[in-house]
C-alpha positions in Angstrom: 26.9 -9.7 6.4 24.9 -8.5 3.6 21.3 -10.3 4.8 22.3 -9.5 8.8 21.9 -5.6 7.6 18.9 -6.2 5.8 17.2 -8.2 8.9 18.5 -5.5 10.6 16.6 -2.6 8.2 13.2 -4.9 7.9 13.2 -5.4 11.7 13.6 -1.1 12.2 11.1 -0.3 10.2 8.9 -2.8 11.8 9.5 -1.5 15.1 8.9 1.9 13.9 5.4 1.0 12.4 4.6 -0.7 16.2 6.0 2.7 17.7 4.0 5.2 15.7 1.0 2.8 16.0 1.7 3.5 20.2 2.3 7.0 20.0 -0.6 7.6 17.5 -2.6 5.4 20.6 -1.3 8.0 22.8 -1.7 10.9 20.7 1.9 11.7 20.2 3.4 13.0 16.7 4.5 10.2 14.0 7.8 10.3 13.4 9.8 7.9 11.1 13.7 7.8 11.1 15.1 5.4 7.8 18.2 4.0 7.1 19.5 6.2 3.7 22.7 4.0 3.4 25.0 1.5 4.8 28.8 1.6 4.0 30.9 -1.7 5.2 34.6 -1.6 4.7 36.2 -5.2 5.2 39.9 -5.8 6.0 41.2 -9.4 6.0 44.9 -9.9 6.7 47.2 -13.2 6.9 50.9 -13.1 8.2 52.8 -16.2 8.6 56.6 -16.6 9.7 58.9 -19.0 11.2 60.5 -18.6 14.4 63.1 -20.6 17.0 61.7 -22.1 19.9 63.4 -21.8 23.4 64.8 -25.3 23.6 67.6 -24.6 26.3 71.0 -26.9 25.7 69.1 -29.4 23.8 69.9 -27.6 20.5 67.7 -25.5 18.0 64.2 -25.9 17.2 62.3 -23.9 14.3 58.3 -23.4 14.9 56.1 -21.7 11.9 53.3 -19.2 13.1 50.3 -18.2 11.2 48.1 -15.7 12.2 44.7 -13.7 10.7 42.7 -10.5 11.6 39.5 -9.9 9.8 37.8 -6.4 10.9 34.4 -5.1 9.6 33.6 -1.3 9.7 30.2 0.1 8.6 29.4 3.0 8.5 25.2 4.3 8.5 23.5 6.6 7.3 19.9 7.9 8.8 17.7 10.2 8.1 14.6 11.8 10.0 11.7 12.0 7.6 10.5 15.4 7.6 9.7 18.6 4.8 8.7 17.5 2.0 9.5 13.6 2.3 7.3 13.5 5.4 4.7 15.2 3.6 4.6 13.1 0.4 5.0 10.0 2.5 2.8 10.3 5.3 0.1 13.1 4.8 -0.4 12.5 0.8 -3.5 9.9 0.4 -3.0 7.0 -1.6 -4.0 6.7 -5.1 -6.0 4.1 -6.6 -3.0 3.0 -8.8 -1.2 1.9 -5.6 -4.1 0.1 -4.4 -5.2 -1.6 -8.2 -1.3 -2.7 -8.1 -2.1 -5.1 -5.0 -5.5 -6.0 -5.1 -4.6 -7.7 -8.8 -1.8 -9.5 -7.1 -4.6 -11.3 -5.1 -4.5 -9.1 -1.6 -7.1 -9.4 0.6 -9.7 -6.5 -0.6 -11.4 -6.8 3.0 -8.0 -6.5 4.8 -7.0 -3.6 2.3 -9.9 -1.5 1.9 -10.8 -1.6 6.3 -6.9 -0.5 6.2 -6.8 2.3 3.4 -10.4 3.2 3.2 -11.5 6.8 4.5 -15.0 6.4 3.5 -17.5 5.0 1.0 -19.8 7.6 -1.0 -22.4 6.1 -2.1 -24.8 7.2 -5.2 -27.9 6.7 -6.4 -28.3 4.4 -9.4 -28.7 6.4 -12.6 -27.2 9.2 -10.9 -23.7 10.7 -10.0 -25.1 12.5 -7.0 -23.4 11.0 -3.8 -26.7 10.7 -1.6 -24.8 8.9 1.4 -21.2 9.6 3.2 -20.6 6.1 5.4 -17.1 6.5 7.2 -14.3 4.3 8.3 -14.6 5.3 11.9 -15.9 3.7 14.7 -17.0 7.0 15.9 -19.3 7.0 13.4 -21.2 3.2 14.3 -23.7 3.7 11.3 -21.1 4.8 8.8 -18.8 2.2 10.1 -21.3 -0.5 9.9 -22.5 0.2 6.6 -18.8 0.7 5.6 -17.7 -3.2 6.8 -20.7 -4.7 5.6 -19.8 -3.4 1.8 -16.4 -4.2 2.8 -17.6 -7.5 3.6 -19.6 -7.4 0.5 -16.5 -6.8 -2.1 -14.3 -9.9 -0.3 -17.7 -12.7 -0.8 -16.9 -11.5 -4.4 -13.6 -11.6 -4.7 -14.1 -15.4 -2.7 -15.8 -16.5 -6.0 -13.0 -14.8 -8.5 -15.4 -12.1 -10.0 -13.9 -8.8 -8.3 -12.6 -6.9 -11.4 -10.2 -4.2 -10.3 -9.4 -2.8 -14.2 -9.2 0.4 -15.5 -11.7 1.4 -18.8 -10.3 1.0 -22.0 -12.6 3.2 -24.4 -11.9 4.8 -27.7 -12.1 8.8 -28.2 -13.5 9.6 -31.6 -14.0 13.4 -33.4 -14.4 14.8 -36.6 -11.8 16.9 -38.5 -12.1 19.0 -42.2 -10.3 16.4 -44.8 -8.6 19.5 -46.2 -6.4 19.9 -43.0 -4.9 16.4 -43.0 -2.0 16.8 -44.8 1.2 14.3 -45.0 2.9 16.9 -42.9 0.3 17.3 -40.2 -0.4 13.0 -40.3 3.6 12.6 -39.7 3.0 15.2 -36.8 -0.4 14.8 -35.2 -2.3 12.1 -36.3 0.3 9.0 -36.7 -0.8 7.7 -33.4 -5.1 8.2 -34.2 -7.0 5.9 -36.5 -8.6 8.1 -39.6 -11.7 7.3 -41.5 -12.8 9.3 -44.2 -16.6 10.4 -44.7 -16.4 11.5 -48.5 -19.5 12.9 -48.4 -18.9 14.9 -45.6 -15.3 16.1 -46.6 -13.9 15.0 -43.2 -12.0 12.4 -41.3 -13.5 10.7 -38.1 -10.2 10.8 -35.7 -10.3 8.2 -33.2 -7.5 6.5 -29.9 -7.7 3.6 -28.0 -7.2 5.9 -24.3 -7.1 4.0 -20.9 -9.1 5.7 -18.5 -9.7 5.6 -14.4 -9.9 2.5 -12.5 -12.8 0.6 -11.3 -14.1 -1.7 -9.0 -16.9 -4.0 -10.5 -18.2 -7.4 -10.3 -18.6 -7.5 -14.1 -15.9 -7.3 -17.2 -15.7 -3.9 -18.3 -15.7 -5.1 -21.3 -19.1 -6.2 -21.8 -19.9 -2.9 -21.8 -20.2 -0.5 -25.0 -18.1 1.8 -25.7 -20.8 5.2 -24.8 -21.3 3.5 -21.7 -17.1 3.3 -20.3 -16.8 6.5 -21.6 -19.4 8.0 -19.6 -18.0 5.8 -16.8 -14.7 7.5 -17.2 -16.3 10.9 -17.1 -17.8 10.3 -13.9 -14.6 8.8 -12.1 -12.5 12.1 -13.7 -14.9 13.9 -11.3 -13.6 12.3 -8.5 -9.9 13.2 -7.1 -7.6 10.4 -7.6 -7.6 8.8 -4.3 -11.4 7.7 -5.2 -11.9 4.7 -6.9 -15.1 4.0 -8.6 -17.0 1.4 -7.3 -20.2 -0.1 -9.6 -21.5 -4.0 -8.4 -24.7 -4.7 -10.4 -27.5 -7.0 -10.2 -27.3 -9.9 -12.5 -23.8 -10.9 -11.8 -21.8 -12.6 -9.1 -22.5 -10.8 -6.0 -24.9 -8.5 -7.4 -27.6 -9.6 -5.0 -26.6 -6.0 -3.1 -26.1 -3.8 -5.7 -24.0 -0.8 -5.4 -22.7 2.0 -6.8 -20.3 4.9 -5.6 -16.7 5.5 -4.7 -14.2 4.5 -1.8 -12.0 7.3 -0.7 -8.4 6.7 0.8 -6.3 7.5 3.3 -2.9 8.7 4.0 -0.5 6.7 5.6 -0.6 8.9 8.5 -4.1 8.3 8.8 -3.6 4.7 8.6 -1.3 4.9 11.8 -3.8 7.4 13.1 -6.6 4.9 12.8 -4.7 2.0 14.4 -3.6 3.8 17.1 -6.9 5.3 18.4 -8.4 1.8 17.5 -6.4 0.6 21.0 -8.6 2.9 23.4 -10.0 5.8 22.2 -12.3 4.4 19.0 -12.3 0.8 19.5 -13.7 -1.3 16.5 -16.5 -3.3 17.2 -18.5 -6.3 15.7 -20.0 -5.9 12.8 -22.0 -8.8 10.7 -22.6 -8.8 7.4 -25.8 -7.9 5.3 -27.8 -10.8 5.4 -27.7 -10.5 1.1 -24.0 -11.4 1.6 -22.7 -15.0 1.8 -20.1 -16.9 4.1 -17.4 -15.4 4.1 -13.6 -17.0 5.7 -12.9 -13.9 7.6 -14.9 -11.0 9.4 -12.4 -10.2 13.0 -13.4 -7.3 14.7 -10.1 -5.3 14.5 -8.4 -4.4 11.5 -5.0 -5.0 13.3 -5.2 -6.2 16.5 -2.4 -4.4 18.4 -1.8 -5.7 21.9 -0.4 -3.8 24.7 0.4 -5.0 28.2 3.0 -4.3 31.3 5.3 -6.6 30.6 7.4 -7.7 27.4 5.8 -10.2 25.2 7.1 -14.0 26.4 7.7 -15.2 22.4 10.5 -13.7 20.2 8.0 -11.2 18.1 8.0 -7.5 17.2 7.5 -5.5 20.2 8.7 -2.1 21.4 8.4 -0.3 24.4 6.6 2.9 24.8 5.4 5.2 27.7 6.2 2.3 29.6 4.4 0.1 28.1 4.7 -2.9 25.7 3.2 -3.3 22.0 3.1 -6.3 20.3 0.9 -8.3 17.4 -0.2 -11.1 19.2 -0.4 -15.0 18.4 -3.2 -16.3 16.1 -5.2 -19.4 15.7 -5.9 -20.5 12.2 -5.8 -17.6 9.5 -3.3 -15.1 10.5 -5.4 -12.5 10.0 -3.1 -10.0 12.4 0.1 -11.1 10.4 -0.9 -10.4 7.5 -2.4 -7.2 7.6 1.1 -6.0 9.5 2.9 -7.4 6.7 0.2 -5.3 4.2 1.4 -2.0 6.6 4.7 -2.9 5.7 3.7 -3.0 2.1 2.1 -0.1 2.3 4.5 1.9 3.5 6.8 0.4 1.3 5.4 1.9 -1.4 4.5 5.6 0.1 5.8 8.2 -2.7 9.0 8.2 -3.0 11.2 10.3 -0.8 12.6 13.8 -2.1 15.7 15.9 -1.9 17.1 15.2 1.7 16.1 18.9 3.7 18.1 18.1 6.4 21.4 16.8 7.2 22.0 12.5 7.2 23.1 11.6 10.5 26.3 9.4 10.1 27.1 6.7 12.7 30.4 4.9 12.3 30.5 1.4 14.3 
């Protein structure tokens, strides 16, 4: 019973990705309902007994009886995402955490970044101006180009295992007076620093191992001294959190187009968003890569290729009906490119911030 409810669950939300992805298509308001609990309440009973027969003149007869009723009662829970919950969820972009946390499990960075990636900001080298904004939107063909082909870019790298998605490790050093470091202040400040005394300048150089912002790089960030991540770190504090430093440099794998700059991400909301006016009104369209980049396995022209059509899908697959109208993902040939970018959705959505306080009431629904 217990995996039927959870087929159950994965196969909702599923259908409620599909559903958003038509309304957004039809520029209808999201809306998510979830499943906040599910109560079952078993009850198995046996009776037995022994009873005569109707035998007529022939004499008596005794027949035993068994018998057994097993009843299942759930009871659940759902809840409409909205307040709060529908704001962290849905309207709060991603942070570069989230997206670190899967691309260093091996995720497609192509598949990922056409999904969660607003727009690239690209910068000069030596400097921390942004001199070019390229969007994620097909509205924008030269933004969207340049956008893929970097996109494009990052997964040749990854193809030859020298994307580094790592955050900088750097040390934080300054001075103090020697006379201030007492026992009492070391048990209370410093017990956590490294301390080196300078006895002819009186003082103690205070210094801690700190883990700064995240970066994209087709080099160890190691390599690198320790002036150098520091100053890195300074210029991805700049950025809000949903931007994720990205540096490829010549002289490495992949550093035949150099880069440097940041990737901005989306909300969930505008993930939907972008899927949903990807079906008519913004199509995606073909985009090659730089002619600097090499082969790469995988380049389809939609990030998720929704289909819709009149009538319901022939296979058993993941359709739902909306303004009459059917939406499916559709079959594949060879990678299953499609598949797994709906099963990254459901990741991603998965892992939206967690809900808050319910604001409104559960709806209970006893079966």
């Amino acid at each position: 019973m217990v995996l039927a409810y959870d087929q159950s669950t994965t196969d909702s939300v599923s259908k409620q990705l599909l559903l958003n992805i038509a309304r957004a298509r039809y520029s209808q308001p999201i809306h998510f309902t979830s499943v906040s609990s599910i109560t079952a309440t078993y009850r198995f009973a046996v009776n037995a007994g022994i009873g005569g027969a109707i035998t007529g003149d022939r004499g008596g007869l005794l027949v035993p009886s068994l018998g057994g009723i097993a009843e299942e009662n759930p009871t659940v829970s759902i809840a409409p995402m909205q307040g709060d919950e529908f704001t962290q969820r849905l309207l709060t972009p991603f942070e570069e955490q989230k997206l670190t946390l899967l691309l260093r499990q091996g995720y497609d960075v192509d598949s990922l970044l056409r999904l969660l990636g607003s727009e690239l900001r690209l910068q000069d080298a030596g400097s921390r101006d942004v001199v070019a904004v390229h969007h994620n939107r097909p509205s924008d063909p030269r933004g969207y180009a340049v956008f893929r082909r970097v996109m494009a870019h990052l997964s040749s790298i990854q193809d030859r295992h020298a994307l580094y998605v790592e955050p900088l490790f750097f040390q934080r050093t300054w001075v103090v007076p020697a006379a201030s470091v007492t026992p009492e202040s070391f048990q209370a400040i410093y017990k956590d620093f490294s301390l080196r005394l300078s006895p002819d300048r009186r003082a103690y150089a205070v210094s801690k191992p700190t883990t700064g912002r995240i970066m994209i790089t087709n080099f160890n960030p190691g390599v690198l001294s320790n002036d150098e991540r520091l100053e890195l770190h300074g210029e991805a504090e700049d950025a809000p959190t949903n931007e994720i430093l990205l540096d490829i440099r010549a002289g490495y794998p992949g550093g035949e187009y150099p880069m440097k700059g940041r990737v901005r991400l989306r909300s969930f909301h505008e993930v939907l968003t972008f899927l949903g006016r990807g079906m008519q009104e913004e199509p995606e369209f073909d985009v090659t890569p730089d002619p600097r980049t090499p082969p790469i396995k995988e380049n389809p022209v939609d990030t998720l290729k929704i289909h819709e059509s009149s009538r319901p899908p022939g296979r058993m697959e993941t359709a739902v009906a909306f303004e009459n109208r059917y939406f499916h993902i559709g079959d594949y040939d060879g990678y299953p490119w499609d598949k797994k970018v709906f099963g990254l959705l459901y990741q991603l959505f998965q892992m939206t911030v967690a809900p808050s306080a319910q604001a409104g009431p559960a709806i209970t629904i006893a079966k």
